[in-house]
Structures are given as structure tokens and as C-alpha cells.
ROKE-975750 format. One record per residue (C-alpha): x, y, z; residue in one letter. Coordinates in steps of 0.001 Angstrom, whole numbers, padded with zeros to 6 digits, always signed. Each point is the difference from the previous one (the first is absolute). Layout:
XYZA/...
//
This chain:
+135297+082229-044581X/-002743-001702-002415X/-001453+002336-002213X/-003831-000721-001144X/+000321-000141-003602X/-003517+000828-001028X/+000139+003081+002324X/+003626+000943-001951X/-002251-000550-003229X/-002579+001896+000190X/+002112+002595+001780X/+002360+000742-003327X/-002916-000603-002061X/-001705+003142+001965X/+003508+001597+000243X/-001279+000888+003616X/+001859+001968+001933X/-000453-001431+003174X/+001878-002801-000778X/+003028+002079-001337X/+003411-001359+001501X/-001987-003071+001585X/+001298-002184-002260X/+001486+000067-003355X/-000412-001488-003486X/+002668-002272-001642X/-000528-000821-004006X/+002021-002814-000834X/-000323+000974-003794X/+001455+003128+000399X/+002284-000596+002799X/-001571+003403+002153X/-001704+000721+002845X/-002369+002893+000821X/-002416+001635+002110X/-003692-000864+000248X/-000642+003022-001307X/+002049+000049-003142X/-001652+001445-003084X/+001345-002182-002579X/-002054-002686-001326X/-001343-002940+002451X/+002362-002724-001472X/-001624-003927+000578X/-000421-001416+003616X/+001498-003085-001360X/+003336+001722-000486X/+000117+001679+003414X/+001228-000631+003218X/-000835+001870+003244X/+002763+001933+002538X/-000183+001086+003402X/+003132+002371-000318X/+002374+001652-003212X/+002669-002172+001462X/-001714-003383-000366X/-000697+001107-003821X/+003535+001174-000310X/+000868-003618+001807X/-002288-001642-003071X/+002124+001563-003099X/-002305+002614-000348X/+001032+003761-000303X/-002408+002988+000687X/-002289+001769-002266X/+001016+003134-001477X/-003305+001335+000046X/-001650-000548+002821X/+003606+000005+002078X/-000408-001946+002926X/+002136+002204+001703X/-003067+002021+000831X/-002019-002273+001258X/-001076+000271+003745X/+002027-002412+002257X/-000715-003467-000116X/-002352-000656+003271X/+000137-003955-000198X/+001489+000106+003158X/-002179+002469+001872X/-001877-002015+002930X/+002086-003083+000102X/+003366+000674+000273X/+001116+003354+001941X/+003397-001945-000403X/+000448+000844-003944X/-001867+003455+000192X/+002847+001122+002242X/+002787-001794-002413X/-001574+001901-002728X/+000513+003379+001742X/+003615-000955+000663X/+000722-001327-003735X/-001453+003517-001314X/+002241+001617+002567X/+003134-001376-001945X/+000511-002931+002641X/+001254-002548-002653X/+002006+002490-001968X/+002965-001209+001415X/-000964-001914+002980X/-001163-003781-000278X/-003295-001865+000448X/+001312-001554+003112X/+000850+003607+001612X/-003446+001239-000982X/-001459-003167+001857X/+001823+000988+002895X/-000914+003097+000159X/-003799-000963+000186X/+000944-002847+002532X/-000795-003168-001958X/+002280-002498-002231X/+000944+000809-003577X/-001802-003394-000763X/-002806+001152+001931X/+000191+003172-002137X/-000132-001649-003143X/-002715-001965+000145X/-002729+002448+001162X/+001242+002082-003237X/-000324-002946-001855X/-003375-000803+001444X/-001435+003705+000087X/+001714+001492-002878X/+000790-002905-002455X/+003751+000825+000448X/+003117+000512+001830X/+001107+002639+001641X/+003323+000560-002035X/-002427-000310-003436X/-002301+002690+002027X/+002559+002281+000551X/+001272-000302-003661X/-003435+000667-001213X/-000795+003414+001703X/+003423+001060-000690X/-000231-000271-003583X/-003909+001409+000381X/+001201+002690+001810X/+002823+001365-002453X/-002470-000383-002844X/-002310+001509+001667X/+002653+003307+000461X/+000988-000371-003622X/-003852+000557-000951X/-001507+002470+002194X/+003180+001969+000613X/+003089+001491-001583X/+002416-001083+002551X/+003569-000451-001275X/+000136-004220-000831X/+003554-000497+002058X/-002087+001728+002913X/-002944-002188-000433X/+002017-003334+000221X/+001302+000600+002898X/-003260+001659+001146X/-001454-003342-000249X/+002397-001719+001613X/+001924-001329-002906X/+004099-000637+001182X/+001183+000681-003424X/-001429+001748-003514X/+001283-002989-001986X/-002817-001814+002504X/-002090+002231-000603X/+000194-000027-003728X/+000392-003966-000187X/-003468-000116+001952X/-001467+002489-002358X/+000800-002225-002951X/-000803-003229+001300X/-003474+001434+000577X/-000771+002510-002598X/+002574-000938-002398X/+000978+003198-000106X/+002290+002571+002051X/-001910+002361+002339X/+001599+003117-002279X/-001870-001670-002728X/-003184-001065+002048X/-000509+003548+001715X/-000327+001307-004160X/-003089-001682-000204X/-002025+001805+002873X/-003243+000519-001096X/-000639+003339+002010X/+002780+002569+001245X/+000860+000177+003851X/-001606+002206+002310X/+001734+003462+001635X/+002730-000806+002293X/-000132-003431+001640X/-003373-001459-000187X/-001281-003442+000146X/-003867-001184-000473X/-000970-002121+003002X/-002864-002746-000784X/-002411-001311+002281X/-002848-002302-000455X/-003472+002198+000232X/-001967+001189+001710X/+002512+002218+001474X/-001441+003066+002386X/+002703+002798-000578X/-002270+002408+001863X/-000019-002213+003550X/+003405-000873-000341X/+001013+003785-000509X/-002769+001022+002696X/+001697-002624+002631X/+003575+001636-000677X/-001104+003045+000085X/-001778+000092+003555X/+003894-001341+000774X/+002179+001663-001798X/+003182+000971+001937X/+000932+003818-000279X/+003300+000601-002168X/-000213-003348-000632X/-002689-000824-001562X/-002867+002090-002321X/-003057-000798-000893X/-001996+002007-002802X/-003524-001034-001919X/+002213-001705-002391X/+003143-001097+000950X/+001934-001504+003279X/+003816+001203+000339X/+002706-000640+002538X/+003420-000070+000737X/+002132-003193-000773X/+003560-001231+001365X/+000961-003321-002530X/+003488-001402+000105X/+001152+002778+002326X/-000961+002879-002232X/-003211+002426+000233X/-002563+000645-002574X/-003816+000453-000495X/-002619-001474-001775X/-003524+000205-001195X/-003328-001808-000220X/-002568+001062-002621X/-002954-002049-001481X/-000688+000397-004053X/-001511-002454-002284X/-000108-002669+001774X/+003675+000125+001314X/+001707+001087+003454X/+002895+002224-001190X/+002968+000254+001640X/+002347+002502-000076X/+003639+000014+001108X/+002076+002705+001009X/+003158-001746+000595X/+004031+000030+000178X/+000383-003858-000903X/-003172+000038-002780X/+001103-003636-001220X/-001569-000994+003243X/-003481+000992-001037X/-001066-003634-000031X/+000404-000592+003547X/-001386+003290+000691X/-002475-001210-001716X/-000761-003164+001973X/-000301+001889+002967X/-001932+002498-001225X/-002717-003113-001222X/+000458-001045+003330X/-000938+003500+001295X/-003261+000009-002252X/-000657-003991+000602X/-000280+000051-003750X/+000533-003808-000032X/-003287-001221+001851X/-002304-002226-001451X/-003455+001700+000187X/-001544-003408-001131X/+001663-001887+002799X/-000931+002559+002690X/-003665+000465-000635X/-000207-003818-000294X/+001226-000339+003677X/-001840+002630+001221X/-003169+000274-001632X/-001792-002770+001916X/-000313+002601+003109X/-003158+001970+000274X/+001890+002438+001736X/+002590+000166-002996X/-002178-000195-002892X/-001601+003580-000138X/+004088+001372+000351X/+001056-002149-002642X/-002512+000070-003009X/+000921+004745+001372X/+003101+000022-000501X/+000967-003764-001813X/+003456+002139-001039X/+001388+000439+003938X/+003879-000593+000529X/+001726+000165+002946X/+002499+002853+000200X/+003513-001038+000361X/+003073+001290+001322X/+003123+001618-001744X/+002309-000123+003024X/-001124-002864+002742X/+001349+001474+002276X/-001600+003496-000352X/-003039-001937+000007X/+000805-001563+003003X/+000695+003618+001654X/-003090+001322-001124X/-002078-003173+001242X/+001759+000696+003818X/-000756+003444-000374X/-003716-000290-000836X/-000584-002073+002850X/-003059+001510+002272X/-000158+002870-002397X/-001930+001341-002719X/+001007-000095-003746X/+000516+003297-000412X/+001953+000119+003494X/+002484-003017-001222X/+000761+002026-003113X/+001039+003060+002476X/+002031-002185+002111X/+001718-001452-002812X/+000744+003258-001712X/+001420+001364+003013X/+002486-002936-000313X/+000852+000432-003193X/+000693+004202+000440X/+002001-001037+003457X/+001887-003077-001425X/-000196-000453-003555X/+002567+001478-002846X/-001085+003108-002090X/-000451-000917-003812X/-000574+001755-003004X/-002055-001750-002216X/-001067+002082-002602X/-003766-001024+001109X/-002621+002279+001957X/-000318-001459+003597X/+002801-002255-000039X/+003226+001641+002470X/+001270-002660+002196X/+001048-003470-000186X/-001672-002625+002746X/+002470-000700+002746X/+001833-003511+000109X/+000267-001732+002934X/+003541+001484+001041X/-001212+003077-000129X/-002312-000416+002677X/+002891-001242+002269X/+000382+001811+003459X/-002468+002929-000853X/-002360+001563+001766X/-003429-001308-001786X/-002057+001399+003124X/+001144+003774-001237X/-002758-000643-003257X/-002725-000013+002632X/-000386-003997+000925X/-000433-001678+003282X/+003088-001319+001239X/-001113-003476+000137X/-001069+000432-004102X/+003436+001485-000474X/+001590-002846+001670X/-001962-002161-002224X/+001469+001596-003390X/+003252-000100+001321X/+000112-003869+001076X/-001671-000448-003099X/+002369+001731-002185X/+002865-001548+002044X/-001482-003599-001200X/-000320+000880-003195X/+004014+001097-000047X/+001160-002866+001854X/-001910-002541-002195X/-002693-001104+002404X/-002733+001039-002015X/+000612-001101-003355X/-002010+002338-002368X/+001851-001019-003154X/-002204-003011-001137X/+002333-002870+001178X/-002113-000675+003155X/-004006-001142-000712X/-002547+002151+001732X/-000584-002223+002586X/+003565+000187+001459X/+000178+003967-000877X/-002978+000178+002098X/+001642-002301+003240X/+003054+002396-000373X/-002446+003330+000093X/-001470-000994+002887X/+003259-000540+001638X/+000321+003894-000021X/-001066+001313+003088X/-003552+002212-001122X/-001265-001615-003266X/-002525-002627+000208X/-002102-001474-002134X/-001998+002783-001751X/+003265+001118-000872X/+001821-003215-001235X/-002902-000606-001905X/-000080+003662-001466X/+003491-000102-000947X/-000305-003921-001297X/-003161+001234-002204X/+001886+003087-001484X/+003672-000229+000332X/+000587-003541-000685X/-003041-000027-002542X/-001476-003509+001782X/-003324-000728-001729X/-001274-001212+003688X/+001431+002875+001591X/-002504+000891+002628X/-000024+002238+002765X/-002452-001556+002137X/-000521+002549+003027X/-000727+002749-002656X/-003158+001391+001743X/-001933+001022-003324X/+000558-003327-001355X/-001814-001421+003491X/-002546+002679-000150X/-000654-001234-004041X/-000350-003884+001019X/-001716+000641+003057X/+002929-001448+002047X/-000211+000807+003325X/+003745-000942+000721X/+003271-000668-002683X/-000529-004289+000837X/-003699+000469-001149X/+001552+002215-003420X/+002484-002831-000246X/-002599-002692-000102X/-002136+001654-002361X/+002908+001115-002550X/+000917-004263-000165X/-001962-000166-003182X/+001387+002892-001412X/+003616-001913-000330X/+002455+000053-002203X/-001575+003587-001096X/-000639+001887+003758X/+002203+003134-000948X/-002538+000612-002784X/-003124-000350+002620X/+001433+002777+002295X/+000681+002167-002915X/-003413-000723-000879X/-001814+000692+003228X/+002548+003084+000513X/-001201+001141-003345X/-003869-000290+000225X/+000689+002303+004211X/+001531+002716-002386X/-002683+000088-003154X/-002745-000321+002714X/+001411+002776+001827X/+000746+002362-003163X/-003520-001025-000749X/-001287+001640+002997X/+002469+002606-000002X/-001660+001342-003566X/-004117-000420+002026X/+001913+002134+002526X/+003047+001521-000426X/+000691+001567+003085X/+000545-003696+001364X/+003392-001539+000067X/+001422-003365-001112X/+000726-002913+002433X/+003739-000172+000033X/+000938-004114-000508X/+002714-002081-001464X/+003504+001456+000503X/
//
């Protein structure tokens, strides 16, 4: 990807924000790279080179700040519109898949070549694959060392290092120092328990994102206060919890966890979850242009689309609110959970059962929760798919195929493939076309007429329904306070 270099200028010269983790900045003199928005003094655009990604500065010679840790930074979103190929890759790679495995398995596994592979990193991220992986392993342990106080042998392997000679060579060859030695120079002491800070680029609306989860929060699993999103997690075969709060600009996470040196991929998922790596800039660019858009956008400029811990769950949920209100999918689904899911004790208010897994929904009666039969034969085909590897939820398929195998199930169509493909498998263009508010909104009279009108909205139409689903609900709470006694349109399952 070319970078502009007079945007990336006057970017670090503003130390914007915005542009935090869109790039990074290499100075030759000093042999480091940092964030747009590091505080130390501007050094000479003569001496500075330009980075879409930590690993193409790593790649360079370079090794990152210590004070603005680059570590931190939102993800890289060079990728985002133009290759759905890498984004997935990415996922994988922060999921461990090159710990021990080999570029040519992970190729595989996302149904192209290894050389194939190698060249959109090259071309999107200014490196490899293996030199990516490297890079947010190393990023990642540092990362533990500074914001937690996680034993160091746990970390390493944590991070997906095979060995803590590995892991202490790396640290050297980087820091010049051993991670022992680098964790002493922390400049602020680690949270209670495990917590990580989560960037994001602003704007960032924390109150629609916890509004939209809240409206469709699953019972036992899920809980939703005025402050804070928890649920139930199962990672690596074990249970836990976790918890989303907003302070001071951050998303915190915290873990409550048997394996804790797995907090970094908890915390991918949990970014995932909160869609804290979108690129504002990029989205209202796309969308802007639309009358119908505009208004939404320059309201709520921050909107995310909610993500999905388990895909799968999502997936349920999605089937479940089909023809129904909100409120009436949430029922449903908690139903499920009480009837099939596995009593927890989590320590946190709310939070009693763990969501059932696809074998658990195996030759059961799903009717008894109160379905039609022909909607429980729909969550049992689907959950049979999902077991037998028909659907693949797990980021190795693109949305496109996820959404042929979907509607292979016998009673999902295309609201719900594009429901699930906007939520579970995070798809930017996600879009579930037959959504009736989203008709009503565009003044569609049928989901072709929707579909022609959401063209322009491309690579970005996830963000447009969000958007539209949005201004339904502040229009209707807006009413709601002229006359209370009035309730909501139910919309957007």
C-alpha cells in the first residue's frame, strides 16, 4: 500500500489521533519507529521514512519506541477494503496459526498458494507473513511485560514463543536488553488483576455500542449495565469471564481467566467484539457522499459495528431472531441457554451459564424452548453444519463462501447470512439486505431496490445499516421522551 507522505506529515506533526496505527514512523538516525502520536520531539522529515505496519519497520532495522510503544497502537487497517484475503490471515496469525505451523499451511487453510500469500502481505502490509507473525509476537509479550505482572516464562509461551531462550534472544536483538530487565523500566504500575488498555482511533461512541448490546444481551450469558458489558468466555477449552469498561479514552478489558498468559488473544477477540480497529476516517469518507447518510454520520461520527465473541452463538441468536422482535430473540435465546447451556460461576452479577457449542445442541429437543418446529429444525441443521465443518465460522473461509454455505442450511436466507456475515464474521460489507427497517429507511420498496441503492455505500455497507439502524432507535427514544407511553420500533436483530 502507498502511503501519501504529506498526509503522514502533517499527521505526526498534529500528533492526530485519527491516524494512530495507520501507519508508522521510521527515523533512520535513531534506528526507531513510533506512533503518529508520539510525544517526543518531531525529529526532521528528511530523516524519516513512512510504514504501513510494525513489521515492515521491524523488516527495515528499526526497533519500537519505548515511549509511545507501538504495541498499543490500533491495528494496522492498510488492508481494510482491498484485500478481505490478508484481514482474515491476520485473524489467524493473532490466533497463534504460525506458532508452530508454516506459511504454506496457513495459505491452505485460507484456500490460496503460499506464494499467493506472500505477496498480498508484501503488497498490503510491506512484509511477509513469517516477519508479521514475528512482529506481533514480540509486540504482544512486551506488551504483557508492560501493562501486566504476568510471570515472564508464562508470557513467552503466551505469545507463542517455542522456547524462553527465543524469547529472550528476540528481546535482546530488539531492545538490547532481557524482558526481566525491560519490564523494570515501566513507566506506570499494572492495573488489578488482568487488564489490558484497548486503543481505537476516535471518535468512538461507547454509549451506542453498549446501547446495541444491551437491547441483545443474552441472559446468564451476557450483562449489560450503564457502564460496562460482561459475558461468559470458553478459550482453549477452559471457561472464564471478562469485562468491557470505557475510561480515559481506553476500552478496558478485564480477564477472569484459568490460562491468564492468553490475555492477548482474548484480547484480539475482545477488539474484535468492540470493532475497536475501524477506521472512522475511511468510513465517513465512503459514506458521506449520501444524503441519506450524512445527517447519521456527522450524529454519531463514533458508530462501530458490534461484533461477536463466539460466531457461532451469534449465528444462533441471528436464526433465532428471525420474524421476531428484539426483545423476543433475547427470550428465545435465553431459554436456550437455561435448557442447553453449562452452569458457571463467574464471580460476576448476571453471568451463570456458558453458551452452548454446537454438540450440545445434538439430538435435543429445541421445540421444548417454545419455537416452531420448522425454526427448531433450522438451529439444529445449522448447528449440525457448523460441527461437521460445512459452515466454516473460524475465519479460514471469506464471507462470500460462509454466506453460500449458510444458505445451504435449510431456513436461513439472506437477511440472515448477511446478519451473521456483518456481526459474526466482522465483514465491513456485511449487509443484510431484506432487513425491513433498513428498506423502510431508503425507501426501498423490495431487498433488489435496497441492494441497488447500498452499491455506493461499498467497501463500508455494514457501517450504513448500523447507521440507519441507529438514527430508527434515537428517533424513536426521541419520541418516546414527547410521549412516553409510546413504545420503540423493534429492528435489527
Amino acid at each position: 500500500m502507498q502511503l501519501d507522505r504529506e498526509t503522514c506529515r502533517r499527521a505526526r506533526l498534529a500528533r492526530d489521533p485519527r491516524f494512530d496505527g495507520r501507519f508508522f514512523i521510521g527515523v533512520r538516525t535513531t534506528g526507531i519507529y513510533c506512533r503518529p502520536v508520539c510525544p517526543a520531539r518531531s525529529p526532521r522529515e528528511e530523516n524519516i521514512d513512512y510504514y504501513v505496519s510494525p513489521a515492515a519497520a521491524c523488516a527495515a532495522g528499526l526497533r519500537p519506541c519505548l515511549r509511545c510503544r507501538p504495541e498499543c497502537a490500533p491495528g494496522t487497517p492498510a488492508w481494510c477494503g482491498s484485500s478481505a484475503t490478508v484481514t482474515r490471515a491476520l485473524r489467524k496469525i493473532a490466533e497463534g496459526a504460525l506458532d508452530e505451523a508454516g506459511v504454506e499451511s496457513l495459505a491452505a487453510c485460507l484456500g490460496i498458494g503460499d506464494r499467493h500469500l506472500r505477496r498480498l502481505f508484501l503488497e498490503h502490509l510491506g512484509a511477509p507473513p513469517i516477519a508479521v507473525a514475528q512482529t506481533h509476537r514480540l509486540l504482544s509479550a512486551k506488551r504483557l511485560l508492560d501493562e501486566t505482572d504476568l510471570p515472564v516464562t508464562g508470557i513467552a509461551f503466551g505469545s507463542g514463543f517455542q522456547s524462553v531462550r527465543r524469547f529472550n534472544d528476540a528481546f535482546r536483538r530488539t531492545w538490547n536488553r532481557t524482558p526481566r530487565d525491560l519490564r523494570k523500566t515501566r513507566r506506570t504500575s499494572p492495573g488489578p488483576g488482568l487488564r489490558l488498555r484497548l486503543k481505537y482511533r476516535p471518535p468512538f461512541d461507547w454509549e451506542a455500542l453498549l446501547g446495541f448490546l444491551a437491547s441483545r444481551a443474552i441472559p446468564g450469558v451476557e450483562s449489560v449495565t450503564s457502564a460496562s458489558y460482561s459475558r461468559s468466555i470458553v478459550h482453549a477449552g477452559a471457561a472464564g469471564s471478562l469485562q468491557l469498561t470505557h475510561a480515559n479514552g481506553d476500552v478496558l478489558l478485564d480477564v477472569d481467566h484459568p490460562r491468564p498468559e492468553l490475555l492477548a488473544v482474548i484480547a484480539a477477540r475482545a477488539r474484535r467484539l468492540c470493532d475497536l480497529d475501524a477506521d472512522p476516517l475511511a468510513i465517513a469518507g465512503c459514506l458521506i457522499s449520501d444524503p441519506l447518510l450524512d445527517p447519521l454520520l456527522r450524529s454519531r461520527p463514533g458508530l462501530r459495528v458490534p461484533g461477536a465473541w463466539d460466531p457461532f452463538e451469534l449465528g444462533i441468536r441471528a436464526i433465532l431472531g428471525q420474524q421476531v422482535s428484539v426483545r423476543g430473540a433475547s427470550t428465545l435465546t435465553g431459554r436456550l441457554v437455561a435448557s442447553f447451556g453449562k452452569p458457571f460461576e463467574s464471580g460476576r452479577a448476571g453471568i451463570t451459564h456458558l453458551f452452548p457449542q454446537p454438540h450440545d445442541l445434538e439430538d435435543r429437543d429445541l421445540a421444548a424452548i417454545g419455537l416452531p418446529a420448522s425454526r427448531a429444525r433450522t438451529l439444529a441443521a445449522f448447528a449440525e453444519a457448523v460441527a461437521a465443518g460445512k459452515v466454516l465460522l473460524d475465519g479460514s473461509a471469506s464471507s462470500e463462501e460462509v454466506r453460500e454455505q449458510l444458505l445451504n442450511v435449510p431456513g436461513i436466507g439472506e437477511w440472515t447470512a448477511g446478519y451473521i456475515a456483518m456481526r459474526a464474521l466482522s465483514d465491513p460489507d456485511g449487509f443484510p439486505a431484506a432487513d425491513l427497517v433498513l428498506m423502510r429507511a431508503a425507501a426501498a420498496a423490495k431487498p433488489r431496490q435496497l441492494m441497488e441503492r447500498a452499491e455506493r455505500w461499498r467497501p463500508y455497507r455494514a457501517y450504513a445499516a448500523l447507521h440507519l439502524w441507529q438514527g430508527v432507535t434515537d428517533a424513536n427514544l426521541l419520541h418516546m421522551d414527547r410521549q412516553p407511553h409510546r413504545t420503540a420500533l423493534a429492528h435489527g436483530q
